[in-house]
N, C-alpha and C positions, 0 to 999 in steps of 0.2 A: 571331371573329378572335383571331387567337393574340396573348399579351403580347413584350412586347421582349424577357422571361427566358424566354420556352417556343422563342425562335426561334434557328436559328445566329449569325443575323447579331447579334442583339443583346447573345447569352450572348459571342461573341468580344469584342464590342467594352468588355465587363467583364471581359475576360482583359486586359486593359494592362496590370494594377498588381496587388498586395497589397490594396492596400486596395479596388478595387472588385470583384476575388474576392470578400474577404468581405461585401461587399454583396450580391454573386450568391449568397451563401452564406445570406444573410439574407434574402431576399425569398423565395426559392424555397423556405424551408422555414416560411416564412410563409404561404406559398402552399397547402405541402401542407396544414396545421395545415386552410386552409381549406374545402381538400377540390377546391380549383382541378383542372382537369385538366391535366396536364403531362405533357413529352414526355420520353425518355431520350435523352440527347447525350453523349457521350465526349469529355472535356477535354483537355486538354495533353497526350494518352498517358498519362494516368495517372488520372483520376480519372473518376466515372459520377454526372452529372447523373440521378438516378431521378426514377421518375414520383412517388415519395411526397411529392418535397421536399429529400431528403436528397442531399449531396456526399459522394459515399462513394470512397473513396483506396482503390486497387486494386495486390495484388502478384502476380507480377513486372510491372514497368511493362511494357506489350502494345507501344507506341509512342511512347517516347522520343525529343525533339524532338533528343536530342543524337544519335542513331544515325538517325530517319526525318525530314530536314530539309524532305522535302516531304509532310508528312504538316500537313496544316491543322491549327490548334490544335482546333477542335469537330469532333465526327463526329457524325451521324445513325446511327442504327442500323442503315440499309439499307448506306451508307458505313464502316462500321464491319465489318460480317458481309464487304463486298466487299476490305477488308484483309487480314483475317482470311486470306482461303482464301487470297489475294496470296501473304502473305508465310509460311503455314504456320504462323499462331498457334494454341497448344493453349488453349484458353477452359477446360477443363478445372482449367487449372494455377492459373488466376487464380482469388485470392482477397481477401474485405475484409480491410485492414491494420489495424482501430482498430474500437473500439466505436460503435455507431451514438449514444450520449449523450456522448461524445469528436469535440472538432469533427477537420475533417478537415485544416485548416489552423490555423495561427498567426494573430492577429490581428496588420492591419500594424505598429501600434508596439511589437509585443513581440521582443524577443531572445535569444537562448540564453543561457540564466542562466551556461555555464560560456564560451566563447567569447566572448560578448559581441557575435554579430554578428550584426548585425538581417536578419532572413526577408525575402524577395525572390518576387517572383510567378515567378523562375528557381528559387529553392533551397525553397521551400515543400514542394513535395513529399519533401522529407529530414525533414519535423520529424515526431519521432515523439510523440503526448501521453503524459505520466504525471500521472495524479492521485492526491492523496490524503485523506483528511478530516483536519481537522485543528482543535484547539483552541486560540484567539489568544487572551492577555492583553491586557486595552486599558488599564493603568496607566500607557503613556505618552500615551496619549487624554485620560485625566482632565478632563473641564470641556468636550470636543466633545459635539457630540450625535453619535448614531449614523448617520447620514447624513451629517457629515462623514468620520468614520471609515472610511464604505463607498466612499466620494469617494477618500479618500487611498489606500487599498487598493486600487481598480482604475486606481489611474494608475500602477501597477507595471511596470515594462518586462519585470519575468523571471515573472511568477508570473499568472496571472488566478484571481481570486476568484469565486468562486460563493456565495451566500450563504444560507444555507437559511431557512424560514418561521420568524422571528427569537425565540431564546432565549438572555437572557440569563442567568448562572450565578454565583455567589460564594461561593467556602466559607464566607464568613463567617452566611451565609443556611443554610445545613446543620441543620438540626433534624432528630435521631432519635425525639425523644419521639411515642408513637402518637398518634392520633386517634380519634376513635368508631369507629372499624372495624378502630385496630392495628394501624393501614400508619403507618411515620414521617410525619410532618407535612413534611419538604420533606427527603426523600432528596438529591437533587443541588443543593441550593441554589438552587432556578431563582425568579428575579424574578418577582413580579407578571406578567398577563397585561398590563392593563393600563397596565404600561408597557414593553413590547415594543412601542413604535414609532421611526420614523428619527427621531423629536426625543426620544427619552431622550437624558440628559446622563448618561457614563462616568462611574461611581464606581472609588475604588481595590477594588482583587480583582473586575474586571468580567474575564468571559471570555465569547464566543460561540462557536459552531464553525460553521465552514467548510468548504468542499470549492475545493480549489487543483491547478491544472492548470499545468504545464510542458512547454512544447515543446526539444529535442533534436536534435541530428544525430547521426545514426548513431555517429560514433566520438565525442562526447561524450557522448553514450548511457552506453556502455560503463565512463566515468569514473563518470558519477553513479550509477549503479548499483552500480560498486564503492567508491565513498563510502556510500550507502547500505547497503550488506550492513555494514560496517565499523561503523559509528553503530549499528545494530541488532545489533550482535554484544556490542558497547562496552557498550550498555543492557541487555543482557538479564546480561551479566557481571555489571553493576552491582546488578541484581536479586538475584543468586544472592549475592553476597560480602553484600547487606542482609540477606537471608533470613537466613545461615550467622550472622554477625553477631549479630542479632538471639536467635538460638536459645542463642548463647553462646561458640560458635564465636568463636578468634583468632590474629591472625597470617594471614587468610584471603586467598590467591592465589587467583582465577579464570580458568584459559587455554581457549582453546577450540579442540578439535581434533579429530580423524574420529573416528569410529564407531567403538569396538574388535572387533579381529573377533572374537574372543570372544563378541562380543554377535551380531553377524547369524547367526553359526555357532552361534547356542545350540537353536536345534529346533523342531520347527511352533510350538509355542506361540509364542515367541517374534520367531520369524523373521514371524509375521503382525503383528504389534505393530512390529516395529524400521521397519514398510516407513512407518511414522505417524511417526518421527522425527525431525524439524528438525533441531536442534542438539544437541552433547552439547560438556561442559563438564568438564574433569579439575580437583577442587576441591582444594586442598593447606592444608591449616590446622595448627596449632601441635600438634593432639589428633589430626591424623590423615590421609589420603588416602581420598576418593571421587569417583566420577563425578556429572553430574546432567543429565538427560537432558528437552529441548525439545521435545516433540511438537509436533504440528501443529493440532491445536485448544489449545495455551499452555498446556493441562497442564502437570506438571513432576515427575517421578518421579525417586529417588535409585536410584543405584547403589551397592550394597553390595557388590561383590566383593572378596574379600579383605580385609574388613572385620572381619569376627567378629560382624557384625550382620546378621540374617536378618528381612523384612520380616514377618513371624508374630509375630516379638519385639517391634516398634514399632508395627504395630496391636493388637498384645494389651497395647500398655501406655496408648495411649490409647483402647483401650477401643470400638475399629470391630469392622464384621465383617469378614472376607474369605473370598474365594474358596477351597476347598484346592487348588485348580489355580494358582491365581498361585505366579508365581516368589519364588523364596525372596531371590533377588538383586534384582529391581526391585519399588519401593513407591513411590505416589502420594504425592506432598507435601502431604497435607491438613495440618488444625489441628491441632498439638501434635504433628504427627512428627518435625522437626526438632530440637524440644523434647527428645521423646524419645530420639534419636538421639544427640545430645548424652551425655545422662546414662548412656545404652550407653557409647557410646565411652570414654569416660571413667574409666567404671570398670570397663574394661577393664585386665588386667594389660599393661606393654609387652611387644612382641615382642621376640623378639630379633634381635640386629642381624644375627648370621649361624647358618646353620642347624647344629644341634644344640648350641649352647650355651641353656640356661633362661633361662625368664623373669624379666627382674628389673632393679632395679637396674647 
């Protein structure tokens, strides 16, 4: 005999609300975890009860309650295939919306972090998840134990915490000196094993890391996303001006702007490399103008065009090898290139301000 969650009548009757969705959300893929056998039902027009367990959120919605009012909230499969041919849907076109480890809805007390308005078993299907890992400071924790900490964190309205197999971290725990084998003695700072449990008490410079999931609607989507590009552009600037900075570099402006064509247009070499390129950054400092360029595995190579400094000249001053096919204009930003680069430019005679008058003063 089938359970209340494998049957129509039962799974509607968990279609009332928000919150007893994610109950149906929860048992059935408890279910599948236990190998239960389960049936495929089709939800609200838009979601697919699978035989695994999982609520899997389907696009374009096939049967939308707001366009198919006589379209029962559960379908059967057989009831589903006889819609289908009804109304001339392409199954074809339908596809999963979200990762199967991304739930497929909102839990009921959470809200769209930029709106502010709480998910509805009507609007659920607009929320879209974004996660991301992420490393929290518990220095305003101080004197909780770690199960209060996880307590306060998942009574979050905009964010749900995930919690990984718990590691705590402290710079102040950072040991480089080797060990009998010449690996550092506590590269990342990480606490004792045993005391990674929910009754450790937060010391200051306590950090765990997490994984945080955000639900959206479509046109707040499109805000957080471009807050997000913006923060990411902001940091990586922030990056580049420490870097420059740091090397010796002053006076350092970081802006960030397209591709130069120059660059896509420079030749197979090239053009197969520019297609890896994230970000490019036009750098303006007190000693001089260059680009610096973002790849996509976070690499970071300089642009020397128009520079007077060719990357042959700053790997042969610290002392690398290179390729004789690398471009003369782009050079990886390893150790001591910047360094070098520096001391290039520098004593370098100035240009002159307009063309055919000498160098000089």
């Amino acid at each position: 005999m089938r359970r209340y969650y494998d049957t129509k009548e039962g799974i509607e009757e968990m279609l009332e609300s928000l919150e007893s969705f994610n109950q149906l959300v929860r048992i059935r893929e408890m279910a599948g975890r236990n190998s239960e056998e389960l049936h495929d039902f089709y939800l609200l027009g838009r979601f697919l009860a699978h035989t695994s367990g999982h609520i899997i959120k389907w696009y374009p919605d096939y049967f939308p309650p707001e366009r198919y009012k006589d379209v029962p909230p559960v379908l059967t499969v057989s009831e589903f295939e006889a819609l289908v041919n009804q109304f001339g849907v392409n199954k074809n076109m339908i596809r999963r919306t979200h990762e199967l480890h991304l739930p497929a809805i909102p839990p009921a007390h959470m809200i769209d972090p930029i709106s502010k308005k709480c998910w509805t078993i009507e609007t659920c299907h607009d929320a879209t998840p974004i996660e991301k890992d992420d490393s929290i400071g518990l220095d305003e924790y101080v004197g909780k134990t770690i199960g209060e900490v996880k307590e306060i964190l998942t009574s979050s309205r905009e964010k749900l915490y995930e919690f990984y197999p718990l590691m705590i971290f402290n710079h102040e725990l950072v040991d480089f000196a080797p060990d009998d084998a010449g690996s550092p003695l506590n590269q990342y700072g990480t606490r004792p094993r045993y005391e990674m449990t929910d009754d450790y008490i937060v010391r200051m410079g306590d950090i765990i890391n997490v994984r945080i999931i955000q639900f959206f609607h479509k046109d707040t989507l499109e805000i957080f996303q471009g807050n997000e590009s913006d923060k990411l552009v902001d940091s990586y600037a922030d990056n580049i001006r420490f870097i420059c900075e740091s090397a010796g570099f002053t006076e350092v402006n970081v802006a960030f702007t397209p591709i130069p064509t120059y660059l896509i247009h420079h030749g197979d070499h090239f053009s197969h490399f520019i297609t890896h390129v994230q970000m490019y950054f036009r750098t303006q400092a007190r000693q001089g103008s260059f680009g610096v360029i973002l790849l996509e595995n976070t690499m970071v190579c300089l642009d020397l065009t128009a520079t007077r400094v060719t990357c042959h000249q700053l790997i042969d001053d610290v002392g690398l090898l290179v390729d004789d096919s690398a471009d003369a204009n782009i050079c990886f930003i390893s150790h001591g290139v910047m360094e070098a680069f520096f001391k290039r430019i520098t004593s370098l005679p100035r240009q002159a301000s307009r063309e055919g008058l000498p160098d000089g003063d």
